[in-house]
C-alpha positions as CSV (number, residue, x, y, z in Angstrom):
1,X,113.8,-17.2,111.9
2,X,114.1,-20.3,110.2
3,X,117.2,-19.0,108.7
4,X,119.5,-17.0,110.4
5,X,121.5,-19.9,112.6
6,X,122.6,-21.4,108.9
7,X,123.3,-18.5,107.6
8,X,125.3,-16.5,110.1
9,X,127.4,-20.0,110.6
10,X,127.8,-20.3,106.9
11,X,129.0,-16.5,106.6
12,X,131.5,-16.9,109.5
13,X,132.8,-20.0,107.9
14,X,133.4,-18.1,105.0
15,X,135.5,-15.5,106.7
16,X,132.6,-12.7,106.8
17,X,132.4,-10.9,110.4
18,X,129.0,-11.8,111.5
19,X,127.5,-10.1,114.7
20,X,124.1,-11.6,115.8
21,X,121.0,-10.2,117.6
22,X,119.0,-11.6,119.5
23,X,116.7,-10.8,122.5
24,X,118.5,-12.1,126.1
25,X,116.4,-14.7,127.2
26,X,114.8,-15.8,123.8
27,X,114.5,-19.2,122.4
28,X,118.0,-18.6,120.1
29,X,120.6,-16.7,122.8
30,X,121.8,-19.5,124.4
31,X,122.3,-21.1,121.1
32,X,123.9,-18.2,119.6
33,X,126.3,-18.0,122.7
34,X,126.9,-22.5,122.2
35,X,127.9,-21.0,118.8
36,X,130.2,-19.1,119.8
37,X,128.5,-15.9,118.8
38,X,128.3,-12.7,121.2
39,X,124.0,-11.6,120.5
40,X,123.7,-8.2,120.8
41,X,120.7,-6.2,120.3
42,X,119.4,-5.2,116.9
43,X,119.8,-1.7,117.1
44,X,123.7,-2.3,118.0
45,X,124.3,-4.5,115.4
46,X,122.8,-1.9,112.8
47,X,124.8,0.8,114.7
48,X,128.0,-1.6,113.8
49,X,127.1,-3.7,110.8
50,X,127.4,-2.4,107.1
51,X,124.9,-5.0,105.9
52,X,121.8,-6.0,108.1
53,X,120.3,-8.7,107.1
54,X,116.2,-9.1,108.8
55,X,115.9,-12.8,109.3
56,X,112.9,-13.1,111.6
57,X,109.5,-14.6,111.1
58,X,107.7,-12.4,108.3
59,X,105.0,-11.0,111.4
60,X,107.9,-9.8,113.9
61,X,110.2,-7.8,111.1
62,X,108.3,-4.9,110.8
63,X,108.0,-4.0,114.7
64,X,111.9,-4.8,114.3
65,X,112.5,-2.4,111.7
66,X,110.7,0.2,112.9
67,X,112.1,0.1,117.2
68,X,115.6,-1.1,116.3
69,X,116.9,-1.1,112.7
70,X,115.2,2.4,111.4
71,X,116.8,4.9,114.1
72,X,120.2,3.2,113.5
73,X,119.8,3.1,109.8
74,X,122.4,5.2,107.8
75,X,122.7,6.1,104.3
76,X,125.0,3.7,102.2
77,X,124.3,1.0,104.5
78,X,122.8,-2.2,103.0
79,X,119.6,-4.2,104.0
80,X,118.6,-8.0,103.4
81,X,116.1,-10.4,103.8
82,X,115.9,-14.0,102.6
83,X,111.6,-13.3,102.2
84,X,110.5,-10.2,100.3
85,X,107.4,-10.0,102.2
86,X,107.7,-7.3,104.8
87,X,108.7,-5.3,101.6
88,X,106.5,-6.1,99.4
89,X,103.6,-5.7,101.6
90,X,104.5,-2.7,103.0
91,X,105.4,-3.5,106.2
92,X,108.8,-2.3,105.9
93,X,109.7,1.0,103.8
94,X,113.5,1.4,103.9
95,X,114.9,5.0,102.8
96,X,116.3,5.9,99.6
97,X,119.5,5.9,100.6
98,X,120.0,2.2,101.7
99,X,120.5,-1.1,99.5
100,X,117.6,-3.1,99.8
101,X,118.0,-6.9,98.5
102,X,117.2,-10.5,99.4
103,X,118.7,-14.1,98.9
104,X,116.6,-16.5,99.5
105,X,117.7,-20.1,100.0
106,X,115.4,-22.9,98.4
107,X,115.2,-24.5,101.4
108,X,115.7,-24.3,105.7
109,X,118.6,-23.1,107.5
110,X,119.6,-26.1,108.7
111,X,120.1,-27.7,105.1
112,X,121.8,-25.0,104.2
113,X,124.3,-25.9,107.0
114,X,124.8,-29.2,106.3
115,X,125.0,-28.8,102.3
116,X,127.7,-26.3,103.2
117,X,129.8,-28.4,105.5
118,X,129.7,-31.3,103.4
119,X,131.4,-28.6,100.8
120,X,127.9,-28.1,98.9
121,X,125.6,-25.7,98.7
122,X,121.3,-24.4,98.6
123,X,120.4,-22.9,95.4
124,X,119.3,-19.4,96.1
125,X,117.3,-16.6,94.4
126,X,118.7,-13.1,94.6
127,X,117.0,-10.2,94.2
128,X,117.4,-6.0,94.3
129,X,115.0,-3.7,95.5
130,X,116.3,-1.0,95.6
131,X,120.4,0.0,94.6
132,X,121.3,3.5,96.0
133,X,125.0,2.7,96.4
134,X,125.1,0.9,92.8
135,X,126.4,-2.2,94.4
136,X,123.6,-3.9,95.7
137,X,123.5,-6.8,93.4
138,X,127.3,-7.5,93.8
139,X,126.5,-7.3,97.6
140,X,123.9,-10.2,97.2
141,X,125.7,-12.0,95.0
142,X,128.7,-12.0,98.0
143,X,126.2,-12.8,100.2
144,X,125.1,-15.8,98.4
145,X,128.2,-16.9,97.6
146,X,128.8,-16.6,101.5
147,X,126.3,-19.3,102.8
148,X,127.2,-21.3,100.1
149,X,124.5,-21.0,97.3
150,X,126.4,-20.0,94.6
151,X,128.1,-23.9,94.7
152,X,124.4,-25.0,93.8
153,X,123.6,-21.8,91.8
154,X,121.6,-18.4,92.2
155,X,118.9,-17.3,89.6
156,X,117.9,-13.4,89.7
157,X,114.4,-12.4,90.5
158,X,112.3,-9.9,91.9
159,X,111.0,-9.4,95.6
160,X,107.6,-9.6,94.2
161,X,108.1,-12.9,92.1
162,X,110.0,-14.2,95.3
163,X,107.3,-13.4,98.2
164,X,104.3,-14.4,95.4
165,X,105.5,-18.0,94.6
166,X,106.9,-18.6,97.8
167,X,103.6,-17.8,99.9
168,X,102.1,-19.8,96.7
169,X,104.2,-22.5,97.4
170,X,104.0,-22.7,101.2
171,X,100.2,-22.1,101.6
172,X,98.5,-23.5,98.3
173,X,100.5,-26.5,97.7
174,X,102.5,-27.5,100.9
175,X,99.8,-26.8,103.1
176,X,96.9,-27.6,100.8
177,X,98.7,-30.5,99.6
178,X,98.6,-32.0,103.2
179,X,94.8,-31.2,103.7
180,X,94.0,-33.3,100.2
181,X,96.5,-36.0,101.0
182,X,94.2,-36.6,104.7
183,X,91.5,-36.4,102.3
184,X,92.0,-38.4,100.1
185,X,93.5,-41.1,102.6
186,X,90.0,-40.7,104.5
187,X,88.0,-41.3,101.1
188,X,90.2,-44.5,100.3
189,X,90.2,-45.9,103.8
């Protein structure tokens, strides 16, 4: 996804161990590998990880959850996403057991990196779903502070709020805003 190159440099750069997955011959392995990253599947890094964080396009994570992440999934792990969507919707239904909670970056990956390198940061909403080991929000919170977002600032939320003025914001007004801006240049020309 648009996020998880940033992000899993940013968390390295803070001195988190990071494993990455990715599919052997997909459009990000050989980047991953120029990165100095060893991908590995997703159901080896949810065998190894504590925290997985799901940062694939909204369509692909639940057929990700369900083949790689749920069989490996083990109470008191943790689970993140930087979209509340596949929750929200349904797509995704983690067990009680598991943290579930998102930080979600006001912006791409790839600013993310470069506000981070230049010692800055992405302001971020973070959010809990659901808290079985009652640290979930400190989890996020570390996680935030990890790619950098908590130089620029975090404000708490829900997944609901999140996914609901996010798709608002994406399809009503960035996308709609494009179609009325070639209208209205049409009407004027």
């Amino acid at each position: 996804g648009i996020q998880g190159r940033g992000q899993a440099l940013n968390l390295r750069d803070s001195d988190v161990k990071v494993i990455v997955a990715q599919r052997p011959g997909g459009p990000n392995y050989d980047l991953a590998r120029q990165d100095r990253f060893t991908p590995v599947s997703a159901s080896e890094v949810t065998r190894r990880a504590d925290v997985i964080i799901l940062l694939a396009q909204d369509m692909l994570q639940g057929d990700i959850y369900r083949g790689s992440i749920a069989p490996q999934l083990t109470a008191g792990k943790a689970l993140g996403f930087s979209h509340g969507f596949a929750i929200l919707y349904g797509l995704i239904k983690p067990p009680k057991d598991v943290d579930v909670m998102l930080v979600a970056p006001k912006g791409p990956g790839s600013l993310l990196r470069s506000q981070f390198l230049e010692g800055k940061g992405v302001p971020a909403l973070v959010a809990v779903h659901q808290d079985a080991t009652g640290q979930a929000k400190r989890l996020a919170l570390a996680w935030a502070k990890g790619i950098g977002s908590t130089r620029a600032g975090v404000l708490e939320t829900t997944f609901k709020e999140e996914t609901e003025t996010d798709n608002f914001g994406e399809q009503a007004v960035l996308c709609g805003g494009v179609s009325a801006l070639i209208k209205a240049g049409f009407e004027t020309l």
